[in-house]
Backbone as CSV, one residue per row, in Angstrom:
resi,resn,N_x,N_y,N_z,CA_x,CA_y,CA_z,C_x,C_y,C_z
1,UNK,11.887,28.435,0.471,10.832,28.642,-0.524,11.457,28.855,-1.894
2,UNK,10.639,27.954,-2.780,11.855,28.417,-4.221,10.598,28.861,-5.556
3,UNK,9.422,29.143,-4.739,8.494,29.768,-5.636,7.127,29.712,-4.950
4,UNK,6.232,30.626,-5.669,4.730,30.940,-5.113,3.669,30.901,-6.150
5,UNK,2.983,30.093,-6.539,2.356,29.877,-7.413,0.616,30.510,-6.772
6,UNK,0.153,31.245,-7.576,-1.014,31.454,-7.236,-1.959,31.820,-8.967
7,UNK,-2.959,31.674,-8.912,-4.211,31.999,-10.000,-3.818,33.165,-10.771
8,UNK,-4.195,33.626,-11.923,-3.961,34.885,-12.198,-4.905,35.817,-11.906
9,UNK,-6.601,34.725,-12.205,-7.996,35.265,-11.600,-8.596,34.956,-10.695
10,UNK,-8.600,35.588,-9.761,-9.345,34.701,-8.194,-11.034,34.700,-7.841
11,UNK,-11.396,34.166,-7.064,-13.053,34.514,-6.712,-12.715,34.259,-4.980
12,UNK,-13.029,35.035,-4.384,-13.605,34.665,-2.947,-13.974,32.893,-2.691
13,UNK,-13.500,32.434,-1.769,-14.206,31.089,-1.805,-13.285,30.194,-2.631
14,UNK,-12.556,30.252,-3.473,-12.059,29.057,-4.524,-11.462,28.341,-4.449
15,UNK,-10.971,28.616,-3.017,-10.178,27.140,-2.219,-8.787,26.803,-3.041
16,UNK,-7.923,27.853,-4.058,-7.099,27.031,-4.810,-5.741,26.597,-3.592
17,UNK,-5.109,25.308,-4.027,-4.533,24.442,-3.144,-5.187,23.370,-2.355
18,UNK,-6.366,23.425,-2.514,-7.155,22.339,-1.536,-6.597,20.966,-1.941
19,UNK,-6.278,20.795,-2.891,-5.446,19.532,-3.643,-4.026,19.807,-4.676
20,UNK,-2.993,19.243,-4.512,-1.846,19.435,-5.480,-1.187,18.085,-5.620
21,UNK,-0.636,17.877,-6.979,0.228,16.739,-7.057,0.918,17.255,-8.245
22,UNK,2.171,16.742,-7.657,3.884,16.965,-8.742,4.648,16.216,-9.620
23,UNK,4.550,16.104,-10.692,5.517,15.003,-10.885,5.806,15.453,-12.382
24,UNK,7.290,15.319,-12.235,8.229,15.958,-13.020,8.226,17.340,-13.378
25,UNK,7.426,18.239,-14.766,8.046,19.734,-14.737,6.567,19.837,-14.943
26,UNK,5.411,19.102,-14.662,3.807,19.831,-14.342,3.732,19.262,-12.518
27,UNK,2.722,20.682,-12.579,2.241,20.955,-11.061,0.838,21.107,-11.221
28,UNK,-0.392,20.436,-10.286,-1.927,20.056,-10.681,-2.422,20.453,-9.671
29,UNK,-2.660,21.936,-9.331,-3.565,22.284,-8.643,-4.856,22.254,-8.559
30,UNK,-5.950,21.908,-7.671,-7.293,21.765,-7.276,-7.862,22.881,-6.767
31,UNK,-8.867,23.422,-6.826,-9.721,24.753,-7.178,-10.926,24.602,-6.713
32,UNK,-11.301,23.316,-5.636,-13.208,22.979,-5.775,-13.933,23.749,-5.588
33,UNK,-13.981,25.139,-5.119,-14.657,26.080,-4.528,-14.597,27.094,-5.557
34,UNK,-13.973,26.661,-6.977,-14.099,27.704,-7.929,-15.367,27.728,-8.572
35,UNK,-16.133,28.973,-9.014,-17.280,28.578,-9.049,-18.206,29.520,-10.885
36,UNK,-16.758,29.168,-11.792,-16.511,28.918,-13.297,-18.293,27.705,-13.908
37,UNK,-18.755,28.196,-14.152,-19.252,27.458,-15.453,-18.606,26.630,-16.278
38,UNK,-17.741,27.040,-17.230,-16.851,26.551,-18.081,-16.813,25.240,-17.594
39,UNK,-16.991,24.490,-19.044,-16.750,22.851,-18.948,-15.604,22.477,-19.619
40,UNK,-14.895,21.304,-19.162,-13.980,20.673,-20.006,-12.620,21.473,-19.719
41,UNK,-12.161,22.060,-20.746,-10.231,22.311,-20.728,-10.475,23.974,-20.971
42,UNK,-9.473,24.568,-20.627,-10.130,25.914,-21.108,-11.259,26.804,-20.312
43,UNK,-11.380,27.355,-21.056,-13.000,28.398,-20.928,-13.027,29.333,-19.598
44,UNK,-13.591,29.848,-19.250,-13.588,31.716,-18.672,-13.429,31.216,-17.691
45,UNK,-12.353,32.025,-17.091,-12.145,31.440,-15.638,-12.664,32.866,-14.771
46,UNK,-13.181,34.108,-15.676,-13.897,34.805,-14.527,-15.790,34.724,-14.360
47,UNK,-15.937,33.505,-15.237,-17.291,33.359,-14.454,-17.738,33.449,-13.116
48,UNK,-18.661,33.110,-12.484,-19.399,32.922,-11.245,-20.631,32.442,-10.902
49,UNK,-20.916,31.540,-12.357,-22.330,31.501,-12.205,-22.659,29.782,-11.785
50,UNK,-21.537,29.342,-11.340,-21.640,27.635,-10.722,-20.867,27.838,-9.256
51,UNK,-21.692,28.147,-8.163,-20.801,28.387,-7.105,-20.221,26.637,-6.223
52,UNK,-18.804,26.974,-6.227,-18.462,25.736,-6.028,-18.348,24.436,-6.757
53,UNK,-18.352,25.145,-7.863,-18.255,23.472,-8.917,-17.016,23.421,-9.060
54,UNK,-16.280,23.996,-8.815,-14.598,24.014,-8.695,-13.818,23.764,-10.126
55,UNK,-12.842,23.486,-9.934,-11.504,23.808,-10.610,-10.570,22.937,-10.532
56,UNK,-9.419,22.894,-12.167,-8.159,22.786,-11.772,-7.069,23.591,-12.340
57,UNK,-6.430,23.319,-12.695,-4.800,24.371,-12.833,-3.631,23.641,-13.325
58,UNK,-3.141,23.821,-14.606,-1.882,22.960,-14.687,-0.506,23.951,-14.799
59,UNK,0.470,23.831,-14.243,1.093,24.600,-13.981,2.365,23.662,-14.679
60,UNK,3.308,24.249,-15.713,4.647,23.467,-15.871,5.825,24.585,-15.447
61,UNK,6.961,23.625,-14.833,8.013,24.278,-14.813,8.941,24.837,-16.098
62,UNK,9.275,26.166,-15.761,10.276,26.367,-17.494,11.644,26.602,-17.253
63,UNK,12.180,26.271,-16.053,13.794,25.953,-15.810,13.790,26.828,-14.354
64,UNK,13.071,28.012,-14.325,12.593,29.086,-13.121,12.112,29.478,-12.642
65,UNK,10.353,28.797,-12.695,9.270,29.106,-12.507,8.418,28.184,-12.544
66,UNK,7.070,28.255,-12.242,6.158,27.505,-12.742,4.780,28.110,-13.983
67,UNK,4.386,28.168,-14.901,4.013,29.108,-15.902,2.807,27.995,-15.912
68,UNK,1.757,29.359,-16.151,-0.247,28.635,-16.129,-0.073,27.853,-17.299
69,UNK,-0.533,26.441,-17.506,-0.631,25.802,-18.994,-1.850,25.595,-19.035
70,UNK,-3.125,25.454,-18.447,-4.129,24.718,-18.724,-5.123,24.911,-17.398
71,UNK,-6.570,25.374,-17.724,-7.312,25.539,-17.285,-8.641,24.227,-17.139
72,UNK,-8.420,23.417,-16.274,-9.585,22.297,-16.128,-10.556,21.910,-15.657
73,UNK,-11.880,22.225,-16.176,-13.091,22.073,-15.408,-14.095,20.927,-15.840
74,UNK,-14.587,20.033,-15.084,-15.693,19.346,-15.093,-16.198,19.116,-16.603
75,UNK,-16.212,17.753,-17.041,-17.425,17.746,-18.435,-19.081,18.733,-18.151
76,UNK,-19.680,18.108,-17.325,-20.564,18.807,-16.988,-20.802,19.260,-15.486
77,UNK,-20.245,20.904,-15.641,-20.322,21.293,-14.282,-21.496,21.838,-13.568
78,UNK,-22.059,22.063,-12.452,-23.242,21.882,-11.541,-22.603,22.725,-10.616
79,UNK,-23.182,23.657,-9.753,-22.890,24.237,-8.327,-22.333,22.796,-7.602
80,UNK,-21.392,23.056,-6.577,-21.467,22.332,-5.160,-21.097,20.815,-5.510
81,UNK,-20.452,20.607,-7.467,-19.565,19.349,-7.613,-18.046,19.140,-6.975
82,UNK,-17.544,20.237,-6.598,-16.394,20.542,-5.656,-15.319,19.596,-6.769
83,UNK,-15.471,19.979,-8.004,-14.171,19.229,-8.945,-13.118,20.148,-8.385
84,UNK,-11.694,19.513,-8.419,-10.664,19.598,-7.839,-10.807,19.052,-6.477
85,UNK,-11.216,18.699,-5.954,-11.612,18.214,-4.064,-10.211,17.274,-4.394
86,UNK,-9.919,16.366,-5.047,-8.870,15.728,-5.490,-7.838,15.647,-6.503
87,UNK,-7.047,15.485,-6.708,-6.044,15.764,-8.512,-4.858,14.737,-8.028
88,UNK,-4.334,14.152,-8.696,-3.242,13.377,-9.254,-2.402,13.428,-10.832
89,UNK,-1.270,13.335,-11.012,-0.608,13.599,-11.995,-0.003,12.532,-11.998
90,UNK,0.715,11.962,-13.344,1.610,10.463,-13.710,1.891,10.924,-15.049
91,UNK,2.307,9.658,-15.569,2.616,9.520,-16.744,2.416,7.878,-17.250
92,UNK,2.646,8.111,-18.353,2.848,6.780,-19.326,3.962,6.550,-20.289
93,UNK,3.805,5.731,-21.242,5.418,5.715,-21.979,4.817,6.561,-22.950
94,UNK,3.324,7.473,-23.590,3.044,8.476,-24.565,2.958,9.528,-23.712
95,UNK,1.933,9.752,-22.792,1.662,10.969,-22.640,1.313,11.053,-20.859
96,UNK,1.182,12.265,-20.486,0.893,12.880,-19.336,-0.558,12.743,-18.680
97,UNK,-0.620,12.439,-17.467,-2.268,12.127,-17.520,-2.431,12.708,-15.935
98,UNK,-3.503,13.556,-15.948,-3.926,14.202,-14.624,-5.678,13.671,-14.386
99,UNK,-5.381,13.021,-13.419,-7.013,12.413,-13.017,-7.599,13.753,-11.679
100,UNK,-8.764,14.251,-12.112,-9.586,15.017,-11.142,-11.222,14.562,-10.610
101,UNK,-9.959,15.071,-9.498,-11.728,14.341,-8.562,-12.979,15.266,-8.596
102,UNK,-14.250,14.614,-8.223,-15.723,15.793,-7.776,-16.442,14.774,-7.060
103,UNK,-16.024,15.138,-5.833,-16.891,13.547,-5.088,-18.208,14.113,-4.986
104,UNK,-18.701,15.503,-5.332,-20.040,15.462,-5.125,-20.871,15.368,-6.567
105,UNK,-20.454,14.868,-7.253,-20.484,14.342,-8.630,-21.942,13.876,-8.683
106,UNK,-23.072,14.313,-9.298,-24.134,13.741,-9.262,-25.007,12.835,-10.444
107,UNK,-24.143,12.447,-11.360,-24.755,11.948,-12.512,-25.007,10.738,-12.235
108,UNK,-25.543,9.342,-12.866,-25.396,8.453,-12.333,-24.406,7.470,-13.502
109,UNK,-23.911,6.100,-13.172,-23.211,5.403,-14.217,-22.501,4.971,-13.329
110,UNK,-21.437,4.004,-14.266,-20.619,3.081,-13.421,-19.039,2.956,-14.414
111,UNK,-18.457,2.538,-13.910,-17.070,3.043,-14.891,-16.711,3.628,-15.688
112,UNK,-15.776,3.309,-16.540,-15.045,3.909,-17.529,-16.251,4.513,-18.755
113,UNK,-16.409,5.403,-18.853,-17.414,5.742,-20.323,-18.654,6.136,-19.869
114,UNK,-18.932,6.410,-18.356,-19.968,6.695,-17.583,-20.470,8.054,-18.107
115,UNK,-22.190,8.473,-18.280,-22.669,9.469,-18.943,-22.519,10.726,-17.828
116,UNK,-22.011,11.894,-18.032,-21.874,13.054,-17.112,-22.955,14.105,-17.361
117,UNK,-24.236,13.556,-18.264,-24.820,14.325,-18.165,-26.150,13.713,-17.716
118,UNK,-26.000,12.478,-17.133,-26.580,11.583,-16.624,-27.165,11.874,-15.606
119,UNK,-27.857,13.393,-14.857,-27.791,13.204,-13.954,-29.273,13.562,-12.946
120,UNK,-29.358,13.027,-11.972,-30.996,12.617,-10.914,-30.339,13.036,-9.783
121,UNK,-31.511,12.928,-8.875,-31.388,13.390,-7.439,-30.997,12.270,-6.378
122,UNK,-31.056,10.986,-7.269,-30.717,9.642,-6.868,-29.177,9.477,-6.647
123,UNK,-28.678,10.057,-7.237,-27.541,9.809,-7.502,-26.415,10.616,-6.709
124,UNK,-26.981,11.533,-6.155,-26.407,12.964,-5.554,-24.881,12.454,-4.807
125,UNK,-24.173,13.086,-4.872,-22.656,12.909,-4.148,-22.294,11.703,-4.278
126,UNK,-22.365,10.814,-5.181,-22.184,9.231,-5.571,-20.669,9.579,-6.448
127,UNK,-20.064,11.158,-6.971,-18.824,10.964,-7.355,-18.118,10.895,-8.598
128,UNK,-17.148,11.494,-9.023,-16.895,11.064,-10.142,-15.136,11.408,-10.324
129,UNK,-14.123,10.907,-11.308,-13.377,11.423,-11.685,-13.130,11.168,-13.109
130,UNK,-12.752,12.772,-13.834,-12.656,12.703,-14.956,-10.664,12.940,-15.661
131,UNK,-10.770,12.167,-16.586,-9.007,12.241,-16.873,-8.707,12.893,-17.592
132,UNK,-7.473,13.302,-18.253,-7.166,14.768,-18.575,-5.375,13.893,-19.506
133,UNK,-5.375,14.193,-20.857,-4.147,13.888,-21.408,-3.108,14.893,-22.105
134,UNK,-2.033,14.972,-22.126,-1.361,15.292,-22.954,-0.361,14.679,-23.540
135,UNK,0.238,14.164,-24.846,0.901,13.453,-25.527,2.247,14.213,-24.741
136,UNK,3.380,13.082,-24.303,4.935,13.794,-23.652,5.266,13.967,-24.824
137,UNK,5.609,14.563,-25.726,6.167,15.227,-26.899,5.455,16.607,-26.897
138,UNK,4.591,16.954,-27.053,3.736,17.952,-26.696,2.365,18.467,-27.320
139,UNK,1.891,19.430,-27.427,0.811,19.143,-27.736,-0.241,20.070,-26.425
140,UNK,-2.100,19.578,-26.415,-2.746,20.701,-25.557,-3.304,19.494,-24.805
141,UNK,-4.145,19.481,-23.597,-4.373,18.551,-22.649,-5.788,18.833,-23.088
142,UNK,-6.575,17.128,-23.282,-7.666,16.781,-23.754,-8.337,16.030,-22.978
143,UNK,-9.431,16.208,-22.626,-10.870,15.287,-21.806,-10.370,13.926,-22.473
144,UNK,-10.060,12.807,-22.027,-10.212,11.623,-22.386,-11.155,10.687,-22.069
145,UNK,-11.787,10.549,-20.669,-12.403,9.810,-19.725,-13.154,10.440,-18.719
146,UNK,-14.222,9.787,-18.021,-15.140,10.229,-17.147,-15.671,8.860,-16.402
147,UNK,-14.789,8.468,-15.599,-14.935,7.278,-14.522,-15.977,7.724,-13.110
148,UNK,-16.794,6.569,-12.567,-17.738,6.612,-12.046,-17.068,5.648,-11.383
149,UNK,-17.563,5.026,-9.802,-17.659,3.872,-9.094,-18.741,3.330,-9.696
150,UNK,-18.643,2.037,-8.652,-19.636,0.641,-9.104,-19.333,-0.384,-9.351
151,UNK,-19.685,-1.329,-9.783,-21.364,-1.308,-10.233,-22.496,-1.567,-9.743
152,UNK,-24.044,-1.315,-9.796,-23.974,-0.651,-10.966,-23.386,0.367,-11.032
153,UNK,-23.484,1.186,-9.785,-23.213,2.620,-9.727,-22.533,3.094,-8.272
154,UNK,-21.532,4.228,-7.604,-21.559,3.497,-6.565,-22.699,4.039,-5.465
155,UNK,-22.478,3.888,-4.140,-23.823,4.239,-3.247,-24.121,5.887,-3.105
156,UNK,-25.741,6.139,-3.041,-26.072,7.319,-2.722,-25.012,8.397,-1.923
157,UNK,-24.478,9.100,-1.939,-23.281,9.724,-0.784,-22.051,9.242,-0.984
158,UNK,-21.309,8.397,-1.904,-20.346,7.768,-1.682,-19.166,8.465,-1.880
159,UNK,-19.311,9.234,-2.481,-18.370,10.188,-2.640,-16.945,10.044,-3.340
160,UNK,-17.359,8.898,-4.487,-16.000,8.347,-5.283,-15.268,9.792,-5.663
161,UNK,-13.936,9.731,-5.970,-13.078,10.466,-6.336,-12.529,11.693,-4.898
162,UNK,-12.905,11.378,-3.905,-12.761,12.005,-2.706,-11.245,11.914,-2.703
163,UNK,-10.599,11.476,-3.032,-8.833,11.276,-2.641,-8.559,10.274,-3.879
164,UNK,-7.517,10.149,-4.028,-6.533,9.797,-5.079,-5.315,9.833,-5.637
165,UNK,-4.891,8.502,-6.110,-3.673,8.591,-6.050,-3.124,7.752,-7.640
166,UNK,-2.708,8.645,-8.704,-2.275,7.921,-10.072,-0.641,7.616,-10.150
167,UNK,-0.875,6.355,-10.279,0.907,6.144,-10.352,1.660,5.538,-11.554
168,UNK,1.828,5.805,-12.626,2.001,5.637,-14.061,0.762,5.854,-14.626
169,UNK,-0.222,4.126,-15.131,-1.745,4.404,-15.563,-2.327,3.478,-14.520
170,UNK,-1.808,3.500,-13.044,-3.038,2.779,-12.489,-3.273,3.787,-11.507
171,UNK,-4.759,3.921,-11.459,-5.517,4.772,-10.656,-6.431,4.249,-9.173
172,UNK,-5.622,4.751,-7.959,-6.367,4.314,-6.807,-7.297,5.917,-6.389
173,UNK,-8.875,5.528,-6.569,-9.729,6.536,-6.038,-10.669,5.811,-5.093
174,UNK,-10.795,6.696,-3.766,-11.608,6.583,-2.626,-12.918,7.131,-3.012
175,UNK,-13.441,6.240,-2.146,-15.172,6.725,-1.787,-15.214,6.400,-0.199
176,UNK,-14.948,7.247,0.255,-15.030,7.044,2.239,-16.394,6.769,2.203
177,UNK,-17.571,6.742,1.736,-18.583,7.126,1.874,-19.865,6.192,1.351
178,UNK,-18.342,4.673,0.677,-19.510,3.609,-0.041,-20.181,2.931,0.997
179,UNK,-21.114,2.410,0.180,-22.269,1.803,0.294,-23.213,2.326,1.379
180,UNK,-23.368,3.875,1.448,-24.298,5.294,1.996,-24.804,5.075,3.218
181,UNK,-25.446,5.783,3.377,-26.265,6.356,5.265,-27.027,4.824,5.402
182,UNK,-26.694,4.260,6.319,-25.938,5.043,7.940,-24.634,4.450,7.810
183,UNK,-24.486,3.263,6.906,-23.429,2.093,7.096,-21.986,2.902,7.006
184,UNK,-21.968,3.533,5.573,-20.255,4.529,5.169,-19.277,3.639,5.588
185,UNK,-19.238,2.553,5.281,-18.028,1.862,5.377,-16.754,2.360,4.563
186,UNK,-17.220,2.994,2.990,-15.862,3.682,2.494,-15.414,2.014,1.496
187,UNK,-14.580,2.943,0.741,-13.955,1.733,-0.332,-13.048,2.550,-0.856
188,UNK,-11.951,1.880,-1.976,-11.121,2.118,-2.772,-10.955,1.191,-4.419
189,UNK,-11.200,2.377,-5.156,-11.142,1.420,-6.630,-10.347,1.383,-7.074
190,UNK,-9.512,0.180,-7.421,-8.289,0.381,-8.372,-8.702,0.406,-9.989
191,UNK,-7.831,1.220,-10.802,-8.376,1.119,-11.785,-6.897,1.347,-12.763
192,UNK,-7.184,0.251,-13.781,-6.220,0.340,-14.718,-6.496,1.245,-15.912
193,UNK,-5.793,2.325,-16.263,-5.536,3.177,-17.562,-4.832,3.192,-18.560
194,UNK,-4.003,2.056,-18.438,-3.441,1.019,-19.323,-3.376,2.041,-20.754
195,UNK,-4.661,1.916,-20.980,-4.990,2.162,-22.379,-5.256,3.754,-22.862
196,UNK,-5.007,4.598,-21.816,-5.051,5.714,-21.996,-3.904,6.612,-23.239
197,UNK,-4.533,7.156,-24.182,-3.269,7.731,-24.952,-3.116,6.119,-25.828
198,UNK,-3.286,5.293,-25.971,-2.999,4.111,-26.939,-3.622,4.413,-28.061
């Protein structure tokens, strides 16, 4: 064991570790069961008034440790969006990019630029993941993106952003759950981020 990373503020329930990914001197912990209000980067992590809209955590190494950098929650968070259920970390030749999942994501839309406040009863657990930057020179980690399956949109239940995997700027996210009840055949979107940080 060469370290123990845990929250500084906890809640019963917050599931932190349910998701982690490493790469280089940041560490991207997942939180879905955290149940913070707070939208976007930042903001009170001892709320309680969104149970289960979850969480993430950026953690960098400083030669001996791993030290809290960044607090990440949902554009628009909802009880029972379970953000963090997934997280991935990469890079690019500018900056650092952490994609987070909320497969119970209920807004509706379809790719890149999809509305998060978009949201019906139609749409329920259809998914979402939103991206997260920081310039590698340095700097604070900023909402960039809010990707949806589809098109148009993906199926009732589908549960895009359920798993994931970012490997420089291309992004593979699951929906076990496309094209909804009874069929759930499940899919995988590849998606280029190319342009992220450009």
């Amino acid at each position: 064991e060469t370290g123990l990373v845990k929250p500084g503020t906890v809640h019963n329930g917050m599931t932190f570790g349910s998701a982690v990914s490493l790469h280089g001197a940041v560490l991207a912990v997942g939180a879905p069961g955290h149940p913070s209000c707070a939208a976007g980067v930042g903001g009170n992590r001892s709320d309680t008034g969104c149970a289960y809209a979850g969480a993430a955590y950026v953690y960098r190494h400083n030669g001996t440790h791993y030290v809290e950098e960044e607090f990440l929650k949902a554009l628009n968070p909802r009880p029972h969006y379970s953000f963090g259920r997934s997280i991935s970390v990469s890079s690019n030749a500018t900056h650092e990019i952490i994609a987070v999942g909320s497969p119970n994501d209920a807004s509706c839309g379809a790719g890149w630029g999809a509305d998060p406040f978009n949201f019906t009863f139609s749409c329920m657990n259809t998914g979402a993941v939103t991206v997260f930057t920081r310039p590698r020179s340095g700097g604070s980690w900023v909402a960039v993106g809010f990707l949806k399956g589809g098109p148009p949109r993906s199926s009732f239940s589908a549960q895009f952003g359920y798993s994931m995997s970012l490997q420089g700027s291309r992004l593979a996210a699951g929906a076990p759950y496309e094209t909804g009840p009874p069929a759930e055949h499940g899919a995988v979107y590849v998606l280029d981020l190319a342009y992220v940080g450009s």
